[in-house]
One Martini backbone bead per residue (centre of mass of N, CA, C, O) as a GRO file, in nm:
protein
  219
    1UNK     BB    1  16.032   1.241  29.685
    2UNK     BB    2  16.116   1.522  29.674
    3UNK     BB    3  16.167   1.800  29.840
    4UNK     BB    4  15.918   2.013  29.873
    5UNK     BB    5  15.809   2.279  29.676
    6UNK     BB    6  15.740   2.556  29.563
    7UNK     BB    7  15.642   2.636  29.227
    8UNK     BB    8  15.837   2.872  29.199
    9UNK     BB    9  16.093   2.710  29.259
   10UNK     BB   10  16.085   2.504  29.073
   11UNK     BB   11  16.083   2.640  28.838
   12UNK     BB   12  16.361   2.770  28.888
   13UNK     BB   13  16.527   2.537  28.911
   14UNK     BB   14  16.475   2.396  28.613
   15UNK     BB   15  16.571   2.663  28.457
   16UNK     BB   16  16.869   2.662  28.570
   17UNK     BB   17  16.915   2.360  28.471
   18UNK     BB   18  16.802   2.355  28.169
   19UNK     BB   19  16.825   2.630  28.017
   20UNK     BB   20  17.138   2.767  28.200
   21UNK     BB   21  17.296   2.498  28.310
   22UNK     BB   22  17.323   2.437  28.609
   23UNK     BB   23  17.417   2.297  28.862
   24UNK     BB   24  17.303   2.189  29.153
   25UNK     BB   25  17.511   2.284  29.315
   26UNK     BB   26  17.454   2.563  29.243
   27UNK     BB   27  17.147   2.628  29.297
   28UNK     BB   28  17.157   2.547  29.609
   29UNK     BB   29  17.307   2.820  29.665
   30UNK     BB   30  17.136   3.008  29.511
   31UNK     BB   31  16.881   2.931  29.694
   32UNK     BB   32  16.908   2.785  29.963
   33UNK     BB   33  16.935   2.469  29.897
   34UNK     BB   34  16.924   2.166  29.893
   35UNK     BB   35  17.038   1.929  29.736
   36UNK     BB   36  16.892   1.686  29.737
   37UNK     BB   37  16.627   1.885  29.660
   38UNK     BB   38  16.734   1.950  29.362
   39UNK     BB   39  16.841   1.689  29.238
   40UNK     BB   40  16.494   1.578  29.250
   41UNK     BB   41  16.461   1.823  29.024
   42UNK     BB   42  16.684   1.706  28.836
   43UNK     BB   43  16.882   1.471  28.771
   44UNK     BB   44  16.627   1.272  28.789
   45UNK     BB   45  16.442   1.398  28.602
   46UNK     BB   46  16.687   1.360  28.368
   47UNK     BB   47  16.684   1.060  28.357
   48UNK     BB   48  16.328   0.954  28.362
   49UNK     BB   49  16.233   1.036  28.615
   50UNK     BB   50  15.934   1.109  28.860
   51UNK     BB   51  16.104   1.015  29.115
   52UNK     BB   52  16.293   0.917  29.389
   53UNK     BB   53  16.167   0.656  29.451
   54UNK     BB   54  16.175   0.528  29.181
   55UNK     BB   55  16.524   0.565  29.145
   56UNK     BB   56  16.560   0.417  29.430
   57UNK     BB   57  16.466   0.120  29.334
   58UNK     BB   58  16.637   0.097  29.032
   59UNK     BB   59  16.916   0.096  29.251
   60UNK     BB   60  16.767  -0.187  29.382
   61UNK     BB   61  16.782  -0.358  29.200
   62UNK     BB   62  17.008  -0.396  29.093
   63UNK     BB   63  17.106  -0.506  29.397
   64UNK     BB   64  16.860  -0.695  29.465
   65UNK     BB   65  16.611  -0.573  29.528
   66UNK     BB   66  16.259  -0.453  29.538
   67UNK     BB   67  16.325  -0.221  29.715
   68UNK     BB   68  16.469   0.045  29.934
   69UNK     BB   69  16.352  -0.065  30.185
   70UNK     BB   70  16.508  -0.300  30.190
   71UNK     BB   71  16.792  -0.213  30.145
   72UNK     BB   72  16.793  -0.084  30.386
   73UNK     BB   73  16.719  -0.257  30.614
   74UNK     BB   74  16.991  -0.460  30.516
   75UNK     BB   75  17.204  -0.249  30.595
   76UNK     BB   76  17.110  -0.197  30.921
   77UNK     BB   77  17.163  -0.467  30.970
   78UNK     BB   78  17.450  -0.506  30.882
   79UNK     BB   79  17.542  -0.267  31.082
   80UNK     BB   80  17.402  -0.265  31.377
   81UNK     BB   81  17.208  -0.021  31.311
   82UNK     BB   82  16.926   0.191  31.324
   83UNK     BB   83  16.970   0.510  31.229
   84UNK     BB   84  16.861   0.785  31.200
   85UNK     BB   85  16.703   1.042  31.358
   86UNK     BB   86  16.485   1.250  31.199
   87UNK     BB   87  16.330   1.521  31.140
   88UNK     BB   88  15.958   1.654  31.120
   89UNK     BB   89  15.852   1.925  30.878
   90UNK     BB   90  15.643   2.060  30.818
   91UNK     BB   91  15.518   2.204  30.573
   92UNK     BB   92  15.550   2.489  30.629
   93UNK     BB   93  15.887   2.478  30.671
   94UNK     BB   94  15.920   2.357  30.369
   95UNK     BB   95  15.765   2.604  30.272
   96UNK     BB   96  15.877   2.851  30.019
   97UNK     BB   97  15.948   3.164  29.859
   98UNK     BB   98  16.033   3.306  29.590
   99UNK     BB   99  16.088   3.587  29.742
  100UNK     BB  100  16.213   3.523  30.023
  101UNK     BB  101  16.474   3.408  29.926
  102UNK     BB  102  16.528   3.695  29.806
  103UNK     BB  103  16.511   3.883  30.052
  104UNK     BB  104  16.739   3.761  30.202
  105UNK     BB  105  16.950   3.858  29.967
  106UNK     BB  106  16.835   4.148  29.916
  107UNK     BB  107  16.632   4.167  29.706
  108UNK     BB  108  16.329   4.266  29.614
  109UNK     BB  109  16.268   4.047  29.363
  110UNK     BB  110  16.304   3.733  29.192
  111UNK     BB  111  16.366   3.886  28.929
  112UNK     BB  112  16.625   4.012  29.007
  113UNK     BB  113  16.794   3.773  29.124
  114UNK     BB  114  16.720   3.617  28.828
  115UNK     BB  115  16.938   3.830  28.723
  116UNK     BB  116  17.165   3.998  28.870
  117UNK     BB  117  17.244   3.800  29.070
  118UNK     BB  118  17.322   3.545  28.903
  119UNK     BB  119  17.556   3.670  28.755
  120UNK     BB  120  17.703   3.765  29.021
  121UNK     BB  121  17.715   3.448  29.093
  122UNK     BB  122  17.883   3.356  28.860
  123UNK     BB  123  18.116   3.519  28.909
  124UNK     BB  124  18.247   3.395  29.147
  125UNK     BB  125  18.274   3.150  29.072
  126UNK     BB  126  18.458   3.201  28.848
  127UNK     BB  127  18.667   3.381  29.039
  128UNK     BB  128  18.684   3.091  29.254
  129UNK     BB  129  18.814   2.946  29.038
  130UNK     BB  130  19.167   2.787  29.102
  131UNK     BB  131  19.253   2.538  28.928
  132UNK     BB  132  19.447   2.664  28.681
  133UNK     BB  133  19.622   2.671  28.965
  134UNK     BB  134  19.855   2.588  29.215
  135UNK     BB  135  19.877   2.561  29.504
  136UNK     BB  136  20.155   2.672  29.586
  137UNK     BB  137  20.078   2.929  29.468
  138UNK     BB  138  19.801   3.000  29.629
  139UNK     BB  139  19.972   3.005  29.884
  140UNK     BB  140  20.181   3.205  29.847
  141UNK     BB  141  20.006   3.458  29.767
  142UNK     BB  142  19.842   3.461  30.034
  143UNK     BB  143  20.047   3.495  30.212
  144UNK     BB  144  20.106   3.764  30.124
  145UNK     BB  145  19.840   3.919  30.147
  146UNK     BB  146  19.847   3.916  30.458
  147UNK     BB  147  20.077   4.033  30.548
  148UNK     BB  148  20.019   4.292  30.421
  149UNK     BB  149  19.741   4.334  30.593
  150UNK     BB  150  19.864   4.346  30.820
  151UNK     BB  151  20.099   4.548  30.833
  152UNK     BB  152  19.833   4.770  30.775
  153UNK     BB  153  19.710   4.678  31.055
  154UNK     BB  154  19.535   4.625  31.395
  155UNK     BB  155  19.438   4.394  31.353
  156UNK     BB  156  19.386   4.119  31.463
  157UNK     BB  157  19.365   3.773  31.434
  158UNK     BB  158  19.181   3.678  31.594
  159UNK     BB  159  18.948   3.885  31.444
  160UNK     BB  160  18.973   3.757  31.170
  161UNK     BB  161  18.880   3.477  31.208
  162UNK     BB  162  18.616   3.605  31.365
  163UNK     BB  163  18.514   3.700  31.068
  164UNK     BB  164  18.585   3.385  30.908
  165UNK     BB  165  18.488   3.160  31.048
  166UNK     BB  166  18.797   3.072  31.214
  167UNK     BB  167  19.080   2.953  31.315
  168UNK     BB  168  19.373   3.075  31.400
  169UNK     BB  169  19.537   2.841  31.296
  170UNK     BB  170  19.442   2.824  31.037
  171UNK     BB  171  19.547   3.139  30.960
  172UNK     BB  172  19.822   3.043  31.033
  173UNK     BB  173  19.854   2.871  30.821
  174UNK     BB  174  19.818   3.098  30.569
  175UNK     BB  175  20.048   3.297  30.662
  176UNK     BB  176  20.272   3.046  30.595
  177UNK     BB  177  20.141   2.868  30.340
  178UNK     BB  178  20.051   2.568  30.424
  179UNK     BB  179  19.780   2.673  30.331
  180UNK     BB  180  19.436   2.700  30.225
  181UNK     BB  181  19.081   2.750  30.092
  182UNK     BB  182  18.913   2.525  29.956
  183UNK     BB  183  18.641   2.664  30.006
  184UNK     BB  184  18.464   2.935  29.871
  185UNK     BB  185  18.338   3.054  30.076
  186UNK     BB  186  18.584   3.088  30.229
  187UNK     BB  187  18.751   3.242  30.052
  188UNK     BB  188  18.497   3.474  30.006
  189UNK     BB  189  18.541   3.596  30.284
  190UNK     BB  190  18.837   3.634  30.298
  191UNK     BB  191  18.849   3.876  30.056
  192UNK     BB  192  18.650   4.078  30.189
  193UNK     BB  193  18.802   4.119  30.458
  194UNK     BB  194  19.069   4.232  30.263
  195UNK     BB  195  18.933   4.421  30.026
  196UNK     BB  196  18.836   4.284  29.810
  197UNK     BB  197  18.765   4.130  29.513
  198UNK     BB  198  18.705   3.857  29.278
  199UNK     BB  199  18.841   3.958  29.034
  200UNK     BB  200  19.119   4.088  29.155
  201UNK     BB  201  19.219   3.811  29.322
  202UNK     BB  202  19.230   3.678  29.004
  203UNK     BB  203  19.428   3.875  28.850
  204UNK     BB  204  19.659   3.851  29.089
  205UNK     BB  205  19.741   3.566  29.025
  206UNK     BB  206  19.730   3.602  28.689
  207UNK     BB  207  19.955   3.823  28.720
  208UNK     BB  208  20.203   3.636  28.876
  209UNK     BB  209  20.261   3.323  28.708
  210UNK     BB  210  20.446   3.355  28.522
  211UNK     BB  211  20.712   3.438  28.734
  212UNK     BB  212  20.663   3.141  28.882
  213UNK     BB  213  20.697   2.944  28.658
  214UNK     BB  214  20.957   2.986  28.608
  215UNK     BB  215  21.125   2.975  28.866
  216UNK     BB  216  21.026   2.681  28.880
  217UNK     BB  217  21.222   2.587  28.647
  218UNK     BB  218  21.473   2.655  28.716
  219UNK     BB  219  21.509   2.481  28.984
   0.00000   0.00000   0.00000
């Protein structure tokens, strides 16, 4: 079975997924949930399966094993490893409440955050897909963009690394270039510091392609 939650959760999760469309991996962002528990109630339930144990049974018989626990324990063994031990969390640890998760979330009730939330939660994910845009520029503008912030403020480099929980020479890939922050997250935290919205940031880009892709056919 996937992991248990609660079933206001469940609800809210198979809406996201059946409904609104949203895949495993971004509802799993928008209510602060396991994928892998998530996955279990969309993705899995969505092929015609009615629990995880049934799901993985059926990927054991195709590789010729009677059930998942064999195939696990002949993996085990194939590889002289124990396996991890996972820990155990009762009922209540694992039990959480969608107004809980509402609440942590900033949200007054659980309908706030999947009405108005959600928007802006889809908004971000839209305005931090940079996949349109090539790394080259998106380094090159990146790197524009913070020196622009240093030049104009006393925080140190190293000040601000340790507000987007990074590490400095990370930050130093950025600033001369040679990175950006392949992960949204990381992005998005990286935006705020610089006192961007996700909007603006992504119009930013968009706004200065045109003239960076010319240049680049010239050379």
């Amino acid at each position: 079975m996937p992991k248990k939650y609660d079933e206001s959760i469940i609800s809210a999760i198979q809406t996201l997924y059946f409904d609104l469309g949203l895949d495993y991996k971004q509802i799993a962002k928008f209510l602060s949930l396991s994928k892998s528990g998530v996955y279990g109630y969309t993705v899995i339930m969505d092929k015609g399966f009615t629990s995880r144990t049934q799901y993985l049974n059926e990927l054991a018989k195709e590789k010729g094993y009677n059930d998942h626990s064999r195939r696990f324990r002949s993996k085990k063994k194939n590889s002289g490893e124990a396996g991890p031990i996972r820990p155990q969390n009762t009922a209540s640890e694992e039990v959480s409440t969608l107004n809980k998760i509402a609440n942590e979330q900033g949200f007054s009730t659980s309908a706030e955050m999947m009405t108005g939330g959600l928007e802006d939660f889809l908004k971000q994910e839209d305005a931090m897909n940079l996949s349109e845009f090539p790394k080259e520029y998106i380094k090159e503008m990146l790197s524009k963009v913070l020196n622009e912030y240093f030049a104009g403020t006393n925080q140190t480099k190293t000040e601000f690394a340790r507000t987007i929980a990074i590490s400095p020479n990370t930050l130093s890939n950025y600033l001369t270039g040679r990175r950006y922050p392949n992960k949204p997250s990381v992005r998005g935290r990286l935006i705020e510091a610089l006192g961007l919205s996700y909007e603006s940031f992504y119009e930013f880009l968009k706004g200065g392609f045109d003239e960076w892709n010319s240049k680049q056919k010239e050379e």
